[in-house]
C-alpha positions as CSV (number, residue, x, y, z in Angstrom):
1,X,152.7,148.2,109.4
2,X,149.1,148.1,111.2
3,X,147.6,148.7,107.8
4,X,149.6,145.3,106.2
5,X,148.7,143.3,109.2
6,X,144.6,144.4,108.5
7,X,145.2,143.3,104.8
8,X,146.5,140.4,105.8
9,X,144.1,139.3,108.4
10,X,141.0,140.3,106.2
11,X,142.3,138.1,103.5
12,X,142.7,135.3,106.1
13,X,138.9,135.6,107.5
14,X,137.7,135.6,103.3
15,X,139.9,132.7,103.2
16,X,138.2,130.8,106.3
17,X,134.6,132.3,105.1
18,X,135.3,130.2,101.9
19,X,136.5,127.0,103.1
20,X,134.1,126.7,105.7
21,X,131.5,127.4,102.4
22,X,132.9,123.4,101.0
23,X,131.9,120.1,103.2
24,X,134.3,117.9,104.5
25,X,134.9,114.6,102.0
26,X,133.4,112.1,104.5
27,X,129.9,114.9,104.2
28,X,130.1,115.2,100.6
29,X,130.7,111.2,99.9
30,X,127.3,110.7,102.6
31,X,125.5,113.6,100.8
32,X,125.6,111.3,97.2
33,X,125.5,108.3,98.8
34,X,121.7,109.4,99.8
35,X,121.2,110.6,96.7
36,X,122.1,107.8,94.8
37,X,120.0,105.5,97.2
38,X,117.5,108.0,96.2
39,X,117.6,107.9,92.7
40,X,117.7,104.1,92.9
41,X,114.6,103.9,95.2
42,X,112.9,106.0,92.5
43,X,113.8,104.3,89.6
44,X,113.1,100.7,91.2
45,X,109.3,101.9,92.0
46,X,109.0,103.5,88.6
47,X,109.7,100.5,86.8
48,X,107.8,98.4,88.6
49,X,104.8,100.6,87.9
50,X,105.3,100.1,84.4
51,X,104.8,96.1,85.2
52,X,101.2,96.6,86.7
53,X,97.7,97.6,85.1
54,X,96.9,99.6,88.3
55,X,97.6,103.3,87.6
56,X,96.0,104.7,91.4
57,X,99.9,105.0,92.5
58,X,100.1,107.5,89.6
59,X,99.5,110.7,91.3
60,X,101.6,109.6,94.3
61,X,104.5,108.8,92.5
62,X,104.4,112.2,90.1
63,X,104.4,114.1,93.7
64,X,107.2,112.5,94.8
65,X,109.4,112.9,91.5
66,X,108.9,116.7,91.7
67,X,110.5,116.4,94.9
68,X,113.2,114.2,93.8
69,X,113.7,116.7,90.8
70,X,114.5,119.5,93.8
71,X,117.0,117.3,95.1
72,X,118.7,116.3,92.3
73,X,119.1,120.3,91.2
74,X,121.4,120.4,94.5
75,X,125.2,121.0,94.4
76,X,126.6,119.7,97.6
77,X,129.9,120.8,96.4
78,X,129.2,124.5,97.6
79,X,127.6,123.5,100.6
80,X,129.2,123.3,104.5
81,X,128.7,120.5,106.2
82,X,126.1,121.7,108.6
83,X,124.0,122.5,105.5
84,X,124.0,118.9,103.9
85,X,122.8,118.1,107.5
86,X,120.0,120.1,107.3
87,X,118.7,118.2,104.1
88,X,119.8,114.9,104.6
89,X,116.7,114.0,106.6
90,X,114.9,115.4,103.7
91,X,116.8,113.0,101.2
92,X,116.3,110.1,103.9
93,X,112.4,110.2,104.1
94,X,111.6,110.8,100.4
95,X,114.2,107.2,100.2
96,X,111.8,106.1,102.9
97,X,108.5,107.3,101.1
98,X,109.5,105.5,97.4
99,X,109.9,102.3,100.2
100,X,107.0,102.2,101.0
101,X,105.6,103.1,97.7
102,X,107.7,100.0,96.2
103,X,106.3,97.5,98.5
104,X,102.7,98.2,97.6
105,X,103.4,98.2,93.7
106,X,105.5,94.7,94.2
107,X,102.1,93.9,96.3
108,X,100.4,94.8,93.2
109,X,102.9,93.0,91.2
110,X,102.1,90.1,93.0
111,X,98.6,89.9,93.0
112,X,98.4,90.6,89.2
113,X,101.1,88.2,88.5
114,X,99.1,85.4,89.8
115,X,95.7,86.3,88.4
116,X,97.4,86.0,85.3
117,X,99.0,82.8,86.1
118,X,95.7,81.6,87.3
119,X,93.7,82.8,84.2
120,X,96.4,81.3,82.1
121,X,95.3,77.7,83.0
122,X,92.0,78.3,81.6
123,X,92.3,77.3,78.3
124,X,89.6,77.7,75.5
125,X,89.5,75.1,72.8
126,X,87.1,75.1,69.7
127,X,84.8,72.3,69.3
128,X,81.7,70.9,67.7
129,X,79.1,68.0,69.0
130,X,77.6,65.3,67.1
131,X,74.2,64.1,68.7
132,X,74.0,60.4,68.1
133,X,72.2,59.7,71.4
134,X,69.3,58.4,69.4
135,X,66.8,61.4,70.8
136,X,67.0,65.4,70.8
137,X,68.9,66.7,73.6
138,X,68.2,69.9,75.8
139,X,71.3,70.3,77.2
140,X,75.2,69.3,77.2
141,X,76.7,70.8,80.5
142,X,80.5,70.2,80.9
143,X,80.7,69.1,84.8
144,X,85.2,69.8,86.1
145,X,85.0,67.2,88.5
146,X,88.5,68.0,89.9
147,X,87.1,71.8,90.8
148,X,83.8,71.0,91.3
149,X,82.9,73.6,88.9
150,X,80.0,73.6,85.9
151,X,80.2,75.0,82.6
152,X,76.4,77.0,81.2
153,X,74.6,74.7,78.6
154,X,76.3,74.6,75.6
155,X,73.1,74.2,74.1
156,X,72.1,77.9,74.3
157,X,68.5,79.2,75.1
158,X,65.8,77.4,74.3
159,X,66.7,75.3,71.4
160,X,67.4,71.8,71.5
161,X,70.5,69.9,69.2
162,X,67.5,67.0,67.4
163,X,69.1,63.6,67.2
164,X,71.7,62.9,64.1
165,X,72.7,67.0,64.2
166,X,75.7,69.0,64.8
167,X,75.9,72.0,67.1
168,X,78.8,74.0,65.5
169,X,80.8,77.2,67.5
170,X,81.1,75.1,70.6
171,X,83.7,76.9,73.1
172,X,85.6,74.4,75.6
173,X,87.1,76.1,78.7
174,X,89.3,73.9,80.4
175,X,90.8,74.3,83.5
176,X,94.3,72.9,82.9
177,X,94.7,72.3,87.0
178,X,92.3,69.5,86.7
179,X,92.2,66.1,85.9
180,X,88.8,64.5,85.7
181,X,85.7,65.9,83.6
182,X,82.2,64.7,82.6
183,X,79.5,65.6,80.3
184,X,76.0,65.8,81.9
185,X,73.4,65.4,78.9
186,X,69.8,65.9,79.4
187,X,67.1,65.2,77.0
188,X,64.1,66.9,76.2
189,X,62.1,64.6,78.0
190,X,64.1,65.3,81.3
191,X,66.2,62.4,81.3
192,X,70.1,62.9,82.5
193,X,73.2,61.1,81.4
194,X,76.5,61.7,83.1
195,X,79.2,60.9,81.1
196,X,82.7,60.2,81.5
197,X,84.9,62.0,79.7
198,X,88.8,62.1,78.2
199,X,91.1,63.5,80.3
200,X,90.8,67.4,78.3
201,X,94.2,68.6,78.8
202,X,95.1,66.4,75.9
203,X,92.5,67.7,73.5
204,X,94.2,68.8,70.3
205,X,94.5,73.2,70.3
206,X,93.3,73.4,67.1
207,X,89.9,71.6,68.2
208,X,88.4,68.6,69.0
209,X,84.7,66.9,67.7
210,X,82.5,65.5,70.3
211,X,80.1,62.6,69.4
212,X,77.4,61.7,71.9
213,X,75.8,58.4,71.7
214,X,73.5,56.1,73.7
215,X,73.8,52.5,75.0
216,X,71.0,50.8,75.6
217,X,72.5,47.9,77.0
218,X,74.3,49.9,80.3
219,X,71.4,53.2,79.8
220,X,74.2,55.1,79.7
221,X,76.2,57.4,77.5
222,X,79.4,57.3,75.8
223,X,81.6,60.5,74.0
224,X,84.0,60.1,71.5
225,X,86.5,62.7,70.6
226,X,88.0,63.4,67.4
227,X,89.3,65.9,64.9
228,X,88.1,69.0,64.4
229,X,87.5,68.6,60.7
């Protein structure tokens, strides 16, 4: 009779060994809850790091995904519950570490987002300049009066563009933000000509000709646009 009853409470305390081996539901469902907020807090900074040019978060992120690797291996099914406590807080701050990584790639995002944005609005347009000013020109600077902002002489180096020639190759860049532009000519005797120009952002993308020419009645200067060829 004693030895049944030593059986039978041996089997009980290998029965209570094994249950207390499994977490409660309420652990097990909090266990992958974290985990899936971790999985999702990795993924979310990954992607966004394939959005960006910057590649210094690189290392940071690979050190973190070795970790994530170590928590994914885990089976919480054969854990007790005061286990899956002891790495919760684990699960919690890697979450908390891919936060913090995510808001400085989105920063990233940001910033790169709207240099692009920005550079977008500088458009470059082909064109060509006719010189009938009547004299040989020295330089052809385009002034962005709404930017305040002055384009290098399109005349390049020391050459001048001699009255009744066309300088070829010309490259426009116009700043599609503004809305008022001017051409500041200069001779080769020194004299300067502001002169108005045509609203740009309706300048043709496949080019536009620029003729230059001189008004002796106003001493002034007039451009004319027109096709490319």
């Amino acid at each position: 009779m004693k030895k049944r009853r030593s059986v039978l409470l041996t089997t009980m305390l290998m029965c209570a060994l094994l249950v207390g081996c499994k977490p409660s539901e309420d652990k097990l469902a909090e266990a992958e809850t974290a985990r899936t907020q971790l999985l999702s807090a990795r993924d979310a900074a990954e992607e966004t790091y394939l959005d960006i040019a910057d590649t210094s978060m690189r290392s940071e992120l690979d050190t973190l995904g070795v970790k994530v690797t170590e928590i994914e291996a885990i089976d919480f099914t054969n854990m007790s519950d005061k286990k899956i406590n002891e790495v919760l807080p684990s699960i919690v701050e890697l979450t908390e570490s891919y936060t913090t990584v995510q808001a400085k790639l989105s920063g990233t995002y940001q910033e790169e987002t709207a240099v692009k944005e920005e550079q977008a609005k500088n458009v470059q347009v082909d064109a060509y300049i006719i010189n009938k000013m009547g004299f040989d020109l020295s330089s052809v600077v385009l002034h962005d009066i709404t930017a305040d902002t002055y384009s290098e002489n399109i005349i390049s180096g020391d050459q001048a563009l001699v009255s009744g020639y066309t300088l070829m190759g010309v490259k426009l860049e116009i700043y599609t933000d503004s809305s008022e532009w001017e051409f500041i000519v200069t001779d080769t005797a020194g004299n300067s000509y502001n002169i108005p120009s045509e609203d740009l952002r309706s300048v043709s993308d496949k080019g536009v000709s620029l003729s230059f020419e001189y008004d002796k009645e106003t001493d002034s200067g007039v451009v004319s646009f027109g096709g490319y060829f």
